[in-house]
N, C-alpha and C positions, 0 to 999 in steps of 0.2 A: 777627353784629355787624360785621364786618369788610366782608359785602354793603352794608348800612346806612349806614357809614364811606363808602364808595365812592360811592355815590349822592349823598351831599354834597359829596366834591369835585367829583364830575361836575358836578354842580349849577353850583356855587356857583363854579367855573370858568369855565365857558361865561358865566353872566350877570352878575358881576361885569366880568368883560374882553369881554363882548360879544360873543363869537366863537360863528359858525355851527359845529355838528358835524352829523355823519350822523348821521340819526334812529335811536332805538332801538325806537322804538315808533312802532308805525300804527296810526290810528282808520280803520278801512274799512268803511265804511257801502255794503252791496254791493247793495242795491236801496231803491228809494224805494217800490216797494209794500208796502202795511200792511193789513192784518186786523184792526185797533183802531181806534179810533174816540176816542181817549187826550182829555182835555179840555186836556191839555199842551201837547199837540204837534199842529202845523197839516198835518204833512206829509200826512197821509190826503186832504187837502182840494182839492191840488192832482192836473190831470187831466194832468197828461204824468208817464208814469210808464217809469221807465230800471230795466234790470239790467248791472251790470259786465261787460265781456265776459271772461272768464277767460283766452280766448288773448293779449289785451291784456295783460291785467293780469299774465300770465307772463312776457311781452317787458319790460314797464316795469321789471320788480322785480328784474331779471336785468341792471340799471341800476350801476353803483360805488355809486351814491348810497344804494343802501339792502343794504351789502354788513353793513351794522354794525347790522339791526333782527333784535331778538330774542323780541319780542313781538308779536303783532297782535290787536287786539279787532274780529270781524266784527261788525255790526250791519246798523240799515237805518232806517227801513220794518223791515218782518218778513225776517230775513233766510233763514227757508226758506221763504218767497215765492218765491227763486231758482230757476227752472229747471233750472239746473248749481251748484248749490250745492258738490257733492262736485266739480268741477272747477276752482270757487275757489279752496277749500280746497286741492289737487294745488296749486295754483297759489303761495299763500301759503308750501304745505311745499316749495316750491324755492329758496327764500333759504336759504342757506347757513347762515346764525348762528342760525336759529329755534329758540327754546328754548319759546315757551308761545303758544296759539292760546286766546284768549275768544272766545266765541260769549252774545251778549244776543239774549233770545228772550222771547217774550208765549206760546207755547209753544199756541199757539190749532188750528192745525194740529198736534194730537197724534201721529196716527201720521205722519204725513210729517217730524215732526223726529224721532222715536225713531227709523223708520226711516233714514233720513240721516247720523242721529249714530253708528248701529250699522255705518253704512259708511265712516265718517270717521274714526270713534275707532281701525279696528287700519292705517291709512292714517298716523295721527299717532305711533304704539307705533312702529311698522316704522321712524320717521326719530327716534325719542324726544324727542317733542314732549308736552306736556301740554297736557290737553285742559281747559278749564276753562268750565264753562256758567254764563252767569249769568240767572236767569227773573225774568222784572219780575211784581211785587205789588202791590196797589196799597190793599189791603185784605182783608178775608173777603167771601166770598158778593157779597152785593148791594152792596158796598161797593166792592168790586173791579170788578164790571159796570159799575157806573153811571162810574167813573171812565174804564175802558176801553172804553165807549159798545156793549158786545157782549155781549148779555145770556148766554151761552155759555162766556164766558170764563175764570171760576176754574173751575167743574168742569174744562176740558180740560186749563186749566194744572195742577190738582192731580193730574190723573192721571199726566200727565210728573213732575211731582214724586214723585208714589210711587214710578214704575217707576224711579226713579234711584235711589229710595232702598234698593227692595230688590233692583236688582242691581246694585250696586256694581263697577267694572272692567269692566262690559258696552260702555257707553253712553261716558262720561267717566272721566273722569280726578278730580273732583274739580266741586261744584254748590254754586252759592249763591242766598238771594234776594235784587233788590234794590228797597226799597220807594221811590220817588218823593213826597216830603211837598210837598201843594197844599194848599191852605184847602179842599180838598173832599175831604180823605181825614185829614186833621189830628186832629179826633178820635177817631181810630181807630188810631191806632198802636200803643196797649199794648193791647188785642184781640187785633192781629194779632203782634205779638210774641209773647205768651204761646201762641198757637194754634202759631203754627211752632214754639215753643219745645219744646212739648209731642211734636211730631212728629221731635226734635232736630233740626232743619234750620237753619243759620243763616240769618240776615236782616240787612242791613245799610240802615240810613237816610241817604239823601241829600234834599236841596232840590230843589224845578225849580226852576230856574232860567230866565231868557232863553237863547234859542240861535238863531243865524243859520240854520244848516244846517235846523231844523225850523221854519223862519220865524215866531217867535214874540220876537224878539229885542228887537222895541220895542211890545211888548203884552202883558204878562206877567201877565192878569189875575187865572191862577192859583196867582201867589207867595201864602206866609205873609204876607208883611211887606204886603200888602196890604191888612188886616185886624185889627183889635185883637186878636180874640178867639184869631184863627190864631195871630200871634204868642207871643200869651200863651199856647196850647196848645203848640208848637214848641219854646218856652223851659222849659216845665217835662218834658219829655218828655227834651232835651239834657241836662238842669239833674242830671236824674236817672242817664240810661244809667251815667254812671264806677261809679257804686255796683256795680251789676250784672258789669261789666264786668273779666272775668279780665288779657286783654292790655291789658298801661301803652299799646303805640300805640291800640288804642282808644278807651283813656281819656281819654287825652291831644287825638285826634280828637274825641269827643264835648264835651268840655268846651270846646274851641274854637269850633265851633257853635254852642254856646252862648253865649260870649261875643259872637261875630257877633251873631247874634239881640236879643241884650240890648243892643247897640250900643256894646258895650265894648272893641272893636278897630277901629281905623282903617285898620289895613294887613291883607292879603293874609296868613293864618298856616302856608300849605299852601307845599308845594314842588310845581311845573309847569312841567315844562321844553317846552315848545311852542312858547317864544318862540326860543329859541334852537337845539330839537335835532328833537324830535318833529312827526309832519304827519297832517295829517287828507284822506283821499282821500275821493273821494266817488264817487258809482255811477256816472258820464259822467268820472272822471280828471281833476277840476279839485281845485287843493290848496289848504290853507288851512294858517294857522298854529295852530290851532288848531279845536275844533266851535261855541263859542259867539259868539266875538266877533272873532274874523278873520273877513277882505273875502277876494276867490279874492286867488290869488297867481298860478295859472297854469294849464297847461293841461297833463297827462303825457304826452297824445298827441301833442300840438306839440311840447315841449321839456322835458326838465327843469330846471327855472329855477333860475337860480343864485343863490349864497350872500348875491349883491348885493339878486338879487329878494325873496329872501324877509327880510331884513335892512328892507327899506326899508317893511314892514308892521309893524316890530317897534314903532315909535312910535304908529303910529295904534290897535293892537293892544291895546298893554301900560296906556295911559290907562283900561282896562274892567278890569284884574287887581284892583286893589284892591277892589272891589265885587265881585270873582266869587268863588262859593262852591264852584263846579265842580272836581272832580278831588280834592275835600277829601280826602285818605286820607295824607299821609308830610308831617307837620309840619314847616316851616322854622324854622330855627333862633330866629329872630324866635317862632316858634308856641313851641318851646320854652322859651324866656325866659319867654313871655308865661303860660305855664301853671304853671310854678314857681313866679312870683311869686304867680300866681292864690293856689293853694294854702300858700303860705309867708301870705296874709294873710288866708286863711280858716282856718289854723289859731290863728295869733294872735287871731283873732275868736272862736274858740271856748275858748281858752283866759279872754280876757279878760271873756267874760260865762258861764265856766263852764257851758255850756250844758248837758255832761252830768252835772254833780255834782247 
């Protein structure tokens, strides 16, 4: 609770009064080569392809400016595509404050992540770091193929999936899935829920969304909302999860997508501190304020830019938060309100047509 507590003044500090802090969290996208063929995401399509350089990226991070990041989510492209993958990582585990490393994977190169992750995981114990993998799903079987354009795809991810799951403290620390909802995987979600469910695996649902960094940001042909029928599958799939759903932030998560979807929220219900704390690197060291809708800000290997530079994105930036559904996971207090009331007059609804008598 009192974590929780914290994370709202954090919040609610910084963007209220405006004020830049040191990032606590990095989005490090550490190569732009990809193994998917994702109908999301455009990055596979472009032909110049960069991997971070790890000795770089030890000297940047070894900067005051990220003396206060406790978190880093690696990605990519496929991010054991990387050549020096376990020298990123070394690299990552040299900031002082690190408390928890994600790793998102399509998990398509099977043994070269098991193998990897089996050299990385007693590399992050030794500094008591957690190790947390997250593997993209996209459906079952053909469902999954066809989205991830690689007809090979779930089988190799499923097998990373099992060997995680029967050896426990091997690999990670700690796995989840996470599904991507397009109009092209839309009705399939309770499929693929109930299939993981059965395997106890969690699964968590997000939107694509637009996003600059996978240059898809002004062509989002594969949103829900692009669609009646999508929509209207998206909305009853949201409409439902709370039921199901043991954790209140879940619930309370899920029912807010929902309301987005149904067009029953006008503001932004999530808390996203990107505008003011957190930064997105990318595999060549240009920063953004953000993955989806910040412009660069700068460059790490020229300069660390200052409070001013990344301040002065904050307006061109923050006009796209209202409409972003991205990062949706720790409700603002606005989300809070907005969910109380949800349910204060859907119980009144049920009381006044007696629905269950």
């Amino acid at each position: 609770m009192l974590g929780i507590i914290r994370i709202y003044l954090l919040h609610y500090f910084q963007s209220w009064l405006h004020i830049r802090m040191k990032p606590r969290t990095l989005q490090l996208p550490v190569t732009s080569k990809c193994n998917s063929r994702c109908v999301t995401c455009n990055i596979w399509k472009y032909k110049e392809k960069s991997d971070i350089d790890p000795i770089a990226l030890k000297t940047v991070l070894s900067n005051p400016f990220f003396s206060r990041v406790k978190s880093v989510g690696l990605n990519g492209g496929e991010p054991f595509l990387h050549p020096e993958f376990v020298e990123v990582v070394k690299a990552v585990l040299s900031l002082k404050r690190i408390k928890h490393i994600t790793v998102i994977s399509n998990c398509i190169c099977q043994e070269k992540t098991l193998k990897t992750l089996a050299e990385i995981y007693p590399l992050c114990k030794q500094k008591n770091v957690k190790l947390h993998m997250q593997i993209s799903i996209d459906g079952v079987h053909a469902i999954h193929n066809k989205v991830r354009g690689v007809k090979i795809s779930f089988d190799r991810s499923l097998k990373v999936i099992q060997t995680l799951k029967k050896n426990p403290g091997v690999y990670v620390d700690n796995f989840d899935l996470g599904y991507t909802i397009s109009k092209y995987n839309v009705d399939y979600m309770v499929q693929t829920k109930e299939y993981f469910q059965n395997l106890k695996i969690p699964i968590y649902f997000h939107l694509a969304v637009p996003n600059k960094r996978i240059h898809n940001f002004n062509n989002a042909p594969f949103s829900v909302l692009t669609e009646k029928h999508a929509t209207q599958m998206a909305k009853e799939f949201f409409y439902s999860m709370p039921i199901h759903e043991k954790k209140i932030i879940q619930k309370i998560r899920y029912t807010l997508i929902y309301l987005y979807l149904a067009g029953k929220t006008s503001k932004r219900m999530f808390i996203c501190d990107y505008l003011y704390s957190d930064i997105t690197i990318n595999e060549i060291f240009d920063t953004f304020l953000c993955a989806t809708a910040s412009d660069k800000v700068g460059n790490l290997l020229e300069k660390i830019p200052t409070y001013k530079e990344y301040n002065s994105l904050v307006e061109p930036t923050s006009k796209h938060c209202d409409t972003c559904i991205h990062y949706a996971n720790v409700p603002s207090l606005l989300g809070l309100y907005t969910f109380f009331i949800y349910k204060i007059k859907t119980f009144k609804h049920i009381q006044r047509y007696n629905i269950f008598s």
